[in-house]
MARLOZA-204943 format. One record per residue (C-alpha): residue number from 1; x, y, z; residue in one letter. Coordinates in steps of 0.25 Angstrom, whole numbers. Example, Ala and Ser with C-alpha at 12.3 -4.5 7.8 and 13.67 -1.06 7.14 Angstrom:
BEGIN
[r 1 [49 -18 31] A],
[r 2 [55 -4 29] S],
***
This chain:
BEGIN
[r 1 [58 -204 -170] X],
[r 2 [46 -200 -180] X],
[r 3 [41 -192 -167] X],
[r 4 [54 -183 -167] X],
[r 5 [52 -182 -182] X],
[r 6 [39 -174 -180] X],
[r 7 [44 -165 -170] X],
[r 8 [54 -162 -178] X],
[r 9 [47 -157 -187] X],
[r 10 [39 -149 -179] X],
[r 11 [50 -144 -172] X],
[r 12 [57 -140 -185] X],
[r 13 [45 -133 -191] X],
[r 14 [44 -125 -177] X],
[r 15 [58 -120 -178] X],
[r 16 [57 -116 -192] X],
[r 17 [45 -107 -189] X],
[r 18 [49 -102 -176] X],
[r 19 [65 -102 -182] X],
[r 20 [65 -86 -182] X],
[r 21 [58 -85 -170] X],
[r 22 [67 -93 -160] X],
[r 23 [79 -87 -167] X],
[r 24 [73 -74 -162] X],
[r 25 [70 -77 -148] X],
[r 26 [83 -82 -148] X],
[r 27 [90 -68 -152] X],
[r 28 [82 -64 -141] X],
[r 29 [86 -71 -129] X],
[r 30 [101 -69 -133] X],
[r 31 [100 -54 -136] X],
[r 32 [95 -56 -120] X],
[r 33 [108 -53 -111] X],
[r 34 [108 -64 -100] X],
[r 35 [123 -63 -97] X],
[r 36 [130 -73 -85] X],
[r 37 [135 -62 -76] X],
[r 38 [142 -67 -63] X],
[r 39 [137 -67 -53] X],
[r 40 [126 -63 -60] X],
[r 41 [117 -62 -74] X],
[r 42 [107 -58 -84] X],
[r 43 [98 -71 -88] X],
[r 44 [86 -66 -85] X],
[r 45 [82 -57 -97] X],
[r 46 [82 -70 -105] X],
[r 47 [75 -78 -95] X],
[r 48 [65 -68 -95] X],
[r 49 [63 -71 -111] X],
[r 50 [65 -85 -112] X],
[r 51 [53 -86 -101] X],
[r 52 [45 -75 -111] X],
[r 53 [46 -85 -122] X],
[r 54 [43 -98 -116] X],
[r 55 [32 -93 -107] X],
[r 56 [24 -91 -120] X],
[r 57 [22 -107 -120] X],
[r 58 [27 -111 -106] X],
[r 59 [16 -110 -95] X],
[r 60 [21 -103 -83] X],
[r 61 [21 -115 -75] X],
[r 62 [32 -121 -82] X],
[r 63 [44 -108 -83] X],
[r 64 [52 -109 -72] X],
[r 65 [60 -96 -68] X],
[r 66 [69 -95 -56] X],
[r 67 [81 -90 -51] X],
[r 68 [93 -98 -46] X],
[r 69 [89 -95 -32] X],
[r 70 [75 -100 -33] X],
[r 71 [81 -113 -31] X],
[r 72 [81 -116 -17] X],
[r 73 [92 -119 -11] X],
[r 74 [101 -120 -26] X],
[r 75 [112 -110 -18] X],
[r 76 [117 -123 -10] X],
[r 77 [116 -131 -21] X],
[r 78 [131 -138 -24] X],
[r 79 [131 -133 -38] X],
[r 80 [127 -120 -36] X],
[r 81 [138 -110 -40] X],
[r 82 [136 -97 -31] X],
[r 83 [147 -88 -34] X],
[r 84 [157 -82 -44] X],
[r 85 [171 -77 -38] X],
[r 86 [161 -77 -25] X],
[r 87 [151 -67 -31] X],
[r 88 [138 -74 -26] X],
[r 89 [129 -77 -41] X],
[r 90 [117 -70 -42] X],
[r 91 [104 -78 -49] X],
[r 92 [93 -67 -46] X],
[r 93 [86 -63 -58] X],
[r 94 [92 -73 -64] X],
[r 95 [82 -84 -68] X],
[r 96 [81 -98 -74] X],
[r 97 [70 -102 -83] X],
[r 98 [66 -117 -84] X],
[r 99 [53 -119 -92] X],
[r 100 [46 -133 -94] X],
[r 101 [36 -138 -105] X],
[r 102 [29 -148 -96] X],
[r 103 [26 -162 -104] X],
[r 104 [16 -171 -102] X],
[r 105 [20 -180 -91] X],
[r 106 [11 -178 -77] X],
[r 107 [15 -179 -63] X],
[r 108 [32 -184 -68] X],
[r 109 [41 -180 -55] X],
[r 110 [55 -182 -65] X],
[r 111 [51 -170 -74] X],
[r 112 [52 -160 -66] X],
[r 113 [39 -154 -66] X],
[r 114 [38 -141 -57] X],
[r 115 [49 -147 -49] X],
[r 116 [55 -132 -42] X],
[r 117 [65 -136 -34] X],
[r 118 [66 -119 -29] X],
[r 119 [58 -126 -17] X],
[r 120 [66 -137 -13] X],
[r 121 [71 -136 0] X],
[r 122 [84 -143 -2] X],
[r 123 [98 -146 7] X],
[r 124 [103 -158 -2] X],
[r 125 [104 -155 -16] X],
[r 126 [104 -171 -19] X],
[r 127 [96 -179 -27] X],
[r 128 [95 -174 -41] X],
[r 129 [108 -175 -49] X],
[r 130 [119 -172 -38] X],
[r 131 [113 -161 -33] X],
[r 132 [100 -156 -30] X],
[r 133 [89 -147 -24] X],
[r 134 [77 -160 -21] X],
[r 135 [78 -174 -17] X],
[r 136 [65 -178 -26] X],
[r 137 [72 -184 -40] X],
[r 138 [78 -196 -42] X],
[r 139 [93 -196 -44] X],
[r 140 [100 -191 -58] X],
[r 141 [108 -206 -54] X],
[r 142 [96 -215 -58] X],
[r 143 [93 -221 -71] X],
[r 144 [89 -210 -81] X],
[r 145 [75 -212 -86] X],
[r 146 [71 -217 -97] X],
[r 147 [60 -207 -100] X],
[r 148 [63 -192 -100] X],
[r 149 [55 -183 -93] X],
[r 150 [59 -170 -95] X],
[r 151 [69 -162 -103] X],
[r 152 [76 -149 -102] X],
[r 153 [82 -138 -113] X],
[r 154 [92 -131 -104] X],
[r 155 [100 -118 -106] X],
[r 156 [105 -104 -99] X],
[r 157 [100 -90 -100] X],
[r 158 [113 -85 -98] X],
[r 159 [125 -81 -104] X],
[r 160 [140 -76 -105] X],
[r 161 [142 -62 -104] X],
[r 162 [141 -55 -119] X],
[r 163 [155 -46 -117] X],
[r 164 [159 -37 -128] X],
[r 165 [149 -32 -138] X],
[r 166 [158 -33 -150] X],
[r 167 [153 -48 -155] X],
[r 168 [157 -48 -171] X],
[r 169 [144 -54 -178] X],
[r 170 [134 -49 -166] X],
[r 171 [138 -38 -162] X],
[r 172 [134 -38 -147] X],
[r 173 [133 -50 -139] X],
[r 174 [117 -51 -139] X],
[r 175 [112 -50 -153] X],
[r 176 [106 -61 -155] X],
[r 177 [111 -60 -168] X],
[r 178 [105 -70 -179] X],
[r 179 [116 -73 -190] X],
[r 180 [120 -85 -200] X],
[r 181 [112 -94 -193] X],
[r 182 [119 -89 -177] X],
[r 183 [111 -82 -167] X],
[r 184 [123 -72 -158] X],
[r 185 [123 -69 -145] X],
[r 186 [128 -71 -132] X],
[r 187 [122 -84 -125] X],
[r 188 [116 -88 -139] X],
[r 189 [126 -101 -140] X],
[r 190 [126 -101 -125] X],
[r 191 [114 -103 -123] X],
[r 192 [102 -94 -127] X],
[r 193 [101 -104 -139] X],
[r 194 [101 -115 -132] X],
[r 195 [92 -110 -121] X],
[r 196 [81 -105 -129] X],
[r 197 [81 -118 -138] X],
[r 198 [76 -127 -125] X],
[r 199 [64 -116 -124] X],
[r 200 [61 -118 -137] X],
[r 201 [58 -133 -137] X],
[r 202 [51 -129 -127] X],
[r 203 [43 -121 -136] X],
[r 204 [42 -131 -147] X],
[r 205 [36 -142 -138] X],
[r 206 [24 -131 -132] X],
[r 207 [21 -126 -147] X],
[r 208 [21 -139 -154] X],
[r 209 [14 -144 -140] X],
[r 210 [24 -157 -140] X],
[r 211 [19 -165 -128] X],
[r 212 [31 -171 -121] X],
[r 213 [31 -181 -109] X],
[r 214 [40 -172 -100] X],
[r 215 [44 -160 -95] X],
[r 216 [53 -150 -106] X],
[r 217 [60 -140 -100] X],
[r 218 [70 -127 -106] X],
[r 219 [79 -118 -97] X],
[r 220 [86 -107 -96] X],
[r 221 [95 -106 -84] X],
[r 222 [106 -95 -79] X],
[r 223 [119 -95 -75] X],
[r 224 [126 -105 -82] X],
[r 225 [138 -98 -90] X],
[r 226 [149 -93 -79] X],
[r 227 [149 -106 -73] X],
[r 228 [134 -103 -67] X],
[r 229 [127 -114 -69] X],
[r 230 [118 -112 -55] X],
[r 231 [105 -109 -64] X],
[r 232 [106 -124 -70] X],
[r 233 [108 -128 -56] X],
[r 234 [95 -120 -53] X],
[r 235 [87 -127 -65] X],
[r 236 [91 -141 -63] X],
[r 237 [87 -140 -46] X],
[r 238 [73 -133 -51] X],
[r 239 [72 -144 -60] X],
[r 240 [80 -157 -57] X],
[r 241 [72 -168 -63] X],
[r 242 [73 -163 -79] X],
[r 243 [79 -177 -87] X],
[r 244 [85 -172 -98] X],
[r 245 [92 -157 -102] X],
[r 246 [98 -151 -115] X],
[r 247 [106 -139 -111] X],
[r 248 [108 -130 -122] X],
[r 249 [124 -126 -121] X],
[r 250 [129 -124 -136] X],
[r 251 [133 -138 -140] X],
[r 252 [131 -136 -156] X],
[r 253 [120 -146 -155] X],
[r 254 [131 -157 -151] X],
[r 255 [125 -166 -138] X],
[r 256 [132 -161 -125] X],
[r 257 [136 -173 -117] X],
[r 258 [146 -168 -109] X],
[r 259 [151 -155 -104] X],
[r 260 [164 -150 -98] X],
[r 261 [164 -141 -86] X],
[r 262 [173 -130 -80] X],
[r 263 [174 -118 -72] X],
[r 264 [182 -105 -71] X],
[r 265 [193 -104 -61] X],
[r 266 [200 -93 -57] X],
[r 267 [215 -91 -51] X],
[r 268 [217 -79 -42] X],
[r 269 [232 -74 -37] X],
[r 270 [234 -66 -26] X],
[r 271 [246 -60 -21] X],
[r 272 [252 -53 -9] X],
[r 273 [260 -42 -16] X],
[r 274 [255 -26 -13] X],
[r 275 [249 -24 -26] X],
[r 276 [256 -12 -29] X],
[r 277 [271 -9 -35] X],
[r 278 [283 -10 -28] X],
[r 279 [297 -9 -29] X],
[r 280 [303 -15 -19] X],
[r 281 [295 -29 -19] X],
[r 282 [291 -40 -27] X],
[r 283 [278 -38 -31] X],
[r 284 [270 -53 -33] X],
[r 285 [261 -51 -46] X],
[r 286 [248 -60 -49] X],
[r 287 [250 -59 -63] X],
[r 288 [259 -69 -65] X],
[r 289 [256 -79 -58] X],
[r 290 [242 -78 -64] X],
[r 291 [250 -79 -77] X],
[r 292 [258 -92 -71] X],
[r 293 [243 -97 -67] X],
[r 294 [237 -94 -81] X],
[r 295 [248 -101 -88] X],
[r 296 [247 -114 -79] X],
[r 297 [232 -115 -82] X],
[r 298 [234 -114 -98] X],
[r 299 [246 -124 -95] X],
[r 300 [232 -135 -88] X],
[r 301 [224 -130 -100] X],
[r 302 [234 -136 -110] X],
[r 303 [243 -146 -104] X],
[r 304 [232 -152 -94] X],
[r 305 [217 -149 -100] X],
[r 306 [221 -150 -115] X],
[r 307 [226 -165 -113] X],
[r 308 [213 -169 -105] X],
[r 309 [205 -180 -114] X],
[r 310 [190 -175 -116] X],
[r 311 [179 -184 -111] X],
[r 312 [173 -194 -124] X],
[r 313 [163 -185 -126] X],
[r 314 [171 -171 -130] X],
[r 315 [179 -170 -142] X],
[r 316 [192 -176 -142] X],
[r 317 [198 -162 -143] X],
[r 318 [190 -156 -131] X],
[r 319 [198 -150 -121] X],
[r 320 [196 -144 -107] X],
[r 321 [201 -130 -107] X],
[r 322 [205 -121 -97] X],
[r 323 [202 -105 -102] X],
[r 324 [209 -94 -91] X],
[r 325 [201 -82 -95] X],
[r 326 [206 -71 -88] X],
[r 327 [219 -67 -79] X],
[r 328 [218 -55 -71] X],
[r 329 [227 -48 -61] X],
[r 330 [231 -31 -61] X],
[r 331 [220 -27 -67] X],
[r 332 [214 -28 -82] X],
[r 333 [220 -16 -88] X],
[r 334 [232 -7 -89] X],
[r 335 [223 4 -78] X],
[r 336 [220 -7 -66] X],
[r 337 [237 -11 -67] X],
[r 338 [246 -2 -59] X],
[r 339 [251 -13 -49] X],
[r 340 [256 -26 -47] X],
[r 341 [243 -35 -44] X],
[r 342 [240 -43 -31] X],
[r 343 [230 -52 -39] X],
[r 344 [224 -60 -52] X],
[r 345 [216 -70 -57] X],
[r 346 [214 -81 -69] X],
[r 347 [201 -85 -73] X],
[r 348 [200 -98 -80] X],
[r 349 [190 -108 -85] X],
[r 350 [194 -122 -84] X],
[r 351 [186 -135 -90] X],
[r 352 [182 -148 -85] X],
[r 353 [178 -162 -91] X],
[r 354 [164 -166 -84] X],
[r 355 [171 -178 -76] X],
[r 356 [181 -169 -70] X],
[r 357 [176 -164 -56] X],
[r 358 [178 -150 -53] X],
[r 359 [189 -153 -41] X],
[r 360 [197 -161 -51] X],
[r 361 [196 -147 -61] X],
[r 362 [202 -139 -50] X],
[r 363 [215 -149 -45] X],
[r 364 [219 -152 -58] X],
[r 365 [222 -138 -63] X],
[r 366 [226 -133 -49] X],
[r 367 [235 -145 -49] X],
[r 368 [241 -144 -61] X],
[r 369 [243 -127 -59] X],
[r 370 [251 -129 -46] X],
[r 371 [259 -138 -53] X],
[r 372 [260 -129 -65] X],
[r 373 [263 -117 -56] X],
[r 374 [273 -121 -47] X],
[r 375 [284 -120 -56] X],
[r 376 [283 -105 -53] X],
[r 377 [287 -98 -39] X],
[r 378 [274 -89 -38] X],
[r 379 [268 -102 -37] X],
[r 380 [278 -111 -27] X],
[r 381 [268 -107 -12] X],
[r 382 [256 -101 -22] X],
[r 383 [244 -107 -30] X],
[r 384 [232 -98 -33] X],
[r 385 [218 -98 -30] X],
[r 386 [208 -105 -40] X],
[r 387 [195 -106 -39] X],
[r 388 [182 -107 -48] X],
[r 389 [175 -95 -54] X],
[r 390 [162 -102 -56] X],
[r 391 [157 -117 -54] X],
[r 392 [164 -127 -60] X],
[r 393 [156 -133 -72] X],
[r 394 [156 -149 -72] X],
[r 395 [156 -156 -86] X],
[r 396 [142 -163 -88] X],
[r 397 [140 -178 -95] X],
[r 398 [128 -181 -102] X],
[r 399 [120 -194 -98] X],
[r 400 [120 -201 -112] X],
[r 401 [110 -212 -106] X],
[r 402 [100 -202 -104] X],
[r 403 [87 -205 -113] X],
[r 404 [87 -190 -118] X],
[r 405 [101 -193 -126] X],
[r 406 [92 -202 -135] X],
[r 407 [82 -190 -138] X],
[r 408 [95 -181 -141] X],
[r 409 [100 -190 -151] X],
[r 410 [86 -191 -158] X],
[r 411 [84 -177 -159] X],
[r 412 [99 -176 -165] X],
[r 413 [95 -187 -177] X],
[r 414 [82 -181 -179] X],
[r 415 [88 -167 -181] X],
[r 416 [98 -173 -189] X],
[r 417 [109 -168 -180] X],
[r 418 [124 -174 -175] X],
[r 419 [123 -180 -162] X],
[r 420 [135 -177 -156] X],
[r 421 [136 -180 -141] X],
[r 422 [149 -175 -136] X],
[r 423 [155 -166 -123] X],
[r 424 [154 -152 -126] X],
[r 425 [167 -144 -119] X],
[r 426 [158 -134 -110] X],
[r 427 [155 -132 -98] X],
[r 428 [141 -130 -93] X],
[r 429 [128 -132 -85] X],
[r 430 [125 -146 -90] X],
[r 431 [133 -152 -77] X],
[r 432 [123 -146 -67] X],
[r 433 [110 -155 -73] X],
[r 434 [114 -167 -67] X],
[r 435 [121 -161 -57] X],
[r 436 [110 -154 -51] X],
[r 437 [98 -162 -56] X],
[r 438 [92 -174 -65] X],
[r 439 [94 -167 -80] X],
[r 440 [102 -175 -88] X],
[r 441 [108 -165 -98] X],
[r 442 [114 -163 -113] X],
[r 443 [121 -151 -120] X],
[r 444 [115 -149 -132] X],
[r 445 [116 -133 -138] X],
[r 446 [115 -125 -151] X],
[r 447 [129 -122 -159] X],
[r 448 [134 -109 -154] X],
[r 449 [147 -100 -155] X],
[r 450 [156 -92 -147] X],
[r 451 [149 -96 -134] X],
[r 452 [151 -84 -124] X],
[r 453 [159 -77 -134] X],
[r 454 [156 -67 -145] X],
[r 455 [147 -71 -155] X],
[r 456 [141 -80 -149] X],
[r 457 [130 -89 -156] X],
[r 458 [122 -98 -159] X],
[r 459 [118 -107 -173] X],
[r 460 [103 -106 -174] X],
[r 461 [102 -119 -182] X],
[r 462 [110 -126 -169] X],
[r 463 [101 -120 -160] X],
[r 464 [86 -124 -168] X],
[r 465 [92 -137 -169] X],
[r 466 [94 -139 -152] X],
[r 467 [81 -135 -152] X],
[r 468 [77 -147 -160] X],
[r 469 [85 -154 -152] X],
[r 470 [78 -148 -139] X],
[r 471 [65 -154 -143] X],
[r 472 [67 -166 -149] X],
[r 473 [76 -171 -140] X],
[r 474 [66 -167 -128] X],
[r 475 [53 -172 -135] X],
[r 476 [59 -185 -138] X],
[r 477 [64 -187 -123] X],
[r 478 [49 -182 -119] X],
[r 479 [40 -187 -130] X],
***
């Protein structure tokens, strides 16, 4: 413990000379617009300054840039999420950046040194986690080692779409504003904050020159919001063999155990009428069966959902919720109206506990919807098309066994922080780390505010405090 005591301190003074410093580059990267734009987006602007600042004290060697596609084979991959509404997604220009500060170990196979797997030739996908791209690692299923010998600070370059420009204490959506202790901006809570801190740990081992037994790695992946989530993928099939993650979603500092998943559905009606006015026949109308088909899914969100008992480690008051966002049918203003529509649409997102499977999501709410519906004619011969938008998100449970929970909760009573370990109601990447290779993972992020809303922001003394969390939690699992 005396060990961590020292670092400590030397961490502390590093971040009270460097305070201003790191506050600046981070106003920086979220004055950089790096915007999820399906099928598209915009990461690469900050990719490009995040690998400015670390190739100042990482060699080249070490600062691993690719594109989704330079994994070979990740296209046939069983995770991998190609499309949105059929629009085929487009990952050029569109890099990952993982960057390693190599420890001392020599010649260690498990820490992932180098491993690029954008050679494999692969048909399986099996042998690391449940799916895979090599055959060369033992199985996610063994005994966890006892020692660690790697560790990785995760996050994502990219964010929600900034809308409007009329935030109230920002102004616009990129300032990067600096007030009462908050830094504003969008992807400032979710997850430039979080992001930049794995980099920074980085930073402090290489400047204080702490030696560490293994392999530390920070990354900055794309394509997480919107459901993405195929840049992860790509991270953890390059590099399958890390031990342990922190991902940097906003948690305010509380220690992410669990995650819910979800995914966003939509409901399309179509009917057989001309799509015109007429006297002398009925014309069907989409719009109100839509508004039937609305009301049955806020009827699941209260009467089904809302009665559902979390998991032990949420709140006693969490709830799943379903959120329908948008109802569409004849146009969306006065001008495109002028005849009875043919068509519409709902859009909803719909949340799941992590030991629900996605098939079970899907009957349960169509199951209860017919029933719901069939009260009604329109409905007696008709039930409408449902589908996914985007993937469906699994929850993800933390593997509190794992040796890297110990190092969590040393860093926590040194800092003379709350340890709370608890579910955290969102939906994420976390999943896809055991799902796709050996990291064990934990959520652990800065406090934020109005995630994807306006006036985003994050607390700066949240975010230096991940920080220290970062490195002590990674020097003790490495010492």
């Amino acid at each position: 413990m005396q060990e961590m005591e020292n670092i400590y301190k030397d961490l502390d003074n590093w971040l009270q000379e460097n305070k201003e410093y790191f506050i600046n580059l981070l106003s920086k990267l979220v004055q950089i617009k790096t915007e999820n734009l399906p099928p598209g987006g915009n990461e690469k602007p900050g990719q490009e300054f995040l690998y400015n600042f670390v190739s100042k004290f990482i060699p080249e060697k070490d600062i691993d840039i690719f594109e989704i596609d330079d994994v070979s084979g990740i296209r046939g991959h069983p995770l991998f999420f190609g499309k949105v509404e059929d629009v085929e997604k487009q990952y050029k220009d569109r890099p990952n950046l993982v960057v390693k500060l190599e420890g001392s170990h020599t010649n260690n196979k498990n820490t992932d040194s180098n491993n690029d797997n954008s050679k494999s030739d692969n048909n399986g996908f099996n042998g690391i986690g449940k799916f895979s791209l090599n055959n060369n690692t033992v199985n996610k299923n063994n005994t966890i080692k006892n020692k660690i010998k790697s560790f990785c600070f995760s996050g994502h370059m990219d964010t929600m779409p900034c809308g409007n420009n009329n935030w109230k204490i920002s102004g616009i959506p990129n300032s990067g504003l600096v007030k009462d202790g908050k830094l504003y901006g969008r992807g400032s809570a979710d997850m430039k904050a979080g992001t930049l801190a794995g980099f920074l740990a980085l930073k402090f081992f290489k400047d204080l020159n702490y030696k560490l037994s293994g392999d530390v790695y920070a990354e900055s992946v794309i394509d997480e919001e919107n459901g993405g989530v195929n840049g992860t993928i790509a991270a953890r099939l390059r590099h399958p063999n890390i031990d342990f993650a922190i991902l940097a979603e906003s948690t305010g500092l509380d220690v992410g155990i669990e995650t819910i998943g979800g995914s966003d559905f939509k409901v399309t009606v179509k009917e057989k009428g001309p799509g015109g006015i007429s006297s002398d026949i009925e014309l069907p109308n989409p719009i109100y069966k839509l508004s039937k088909i609305a009301c049955s899914l806020e009827s699941y969100d209260k009467d089904v959902l809302a009665k559902l008992l979390p998991p032990k480690h949420f709140s006693s008051n969490m709830r799943l919720r379903l959120l329908t966002y948008q109802i569409y049918s004849g146009g969306s203003c006065y001008a495109e109206s002028g005849s009875v529509p043919t068509n519409g649409h709902i859009y909803f997102w719909l949340e799941s506990f992590s030991n629900m499977s996605e098939k079970e999501v899907k009957e349960n709410l169509i199951n209860f919807m017919k029933n719901y519906l069939s009260k009604y004619e329109d409905f007696k011969d008709y039930f409408p098309k449902i589908e996914n938008v985007i993937r469906f998100l699994h929850g993800h449970k933390t593997d509190l066994a794992h040796p890297a929970i110990i190092s969590i909760k040393k860093a926590y009573n040194i800092l003379n922080l709350p340890y709370t370990a608890k579910g955290i109601p969102l939906a994420m990447d976390a999943y896809a780390f055991k799902e796709v290779s050996n990291t064990e993972v934990v959520v652990i992020g800065p406090k934020g505010e109005n995630l994807h809303g306006e006036d985003e922001c994050v607390y700066l003394d949240s975010w230096f405090d991940l920080i220290k969390i970062m490195v002590l939690t990674a020097y003790d699992c490495l010492k």
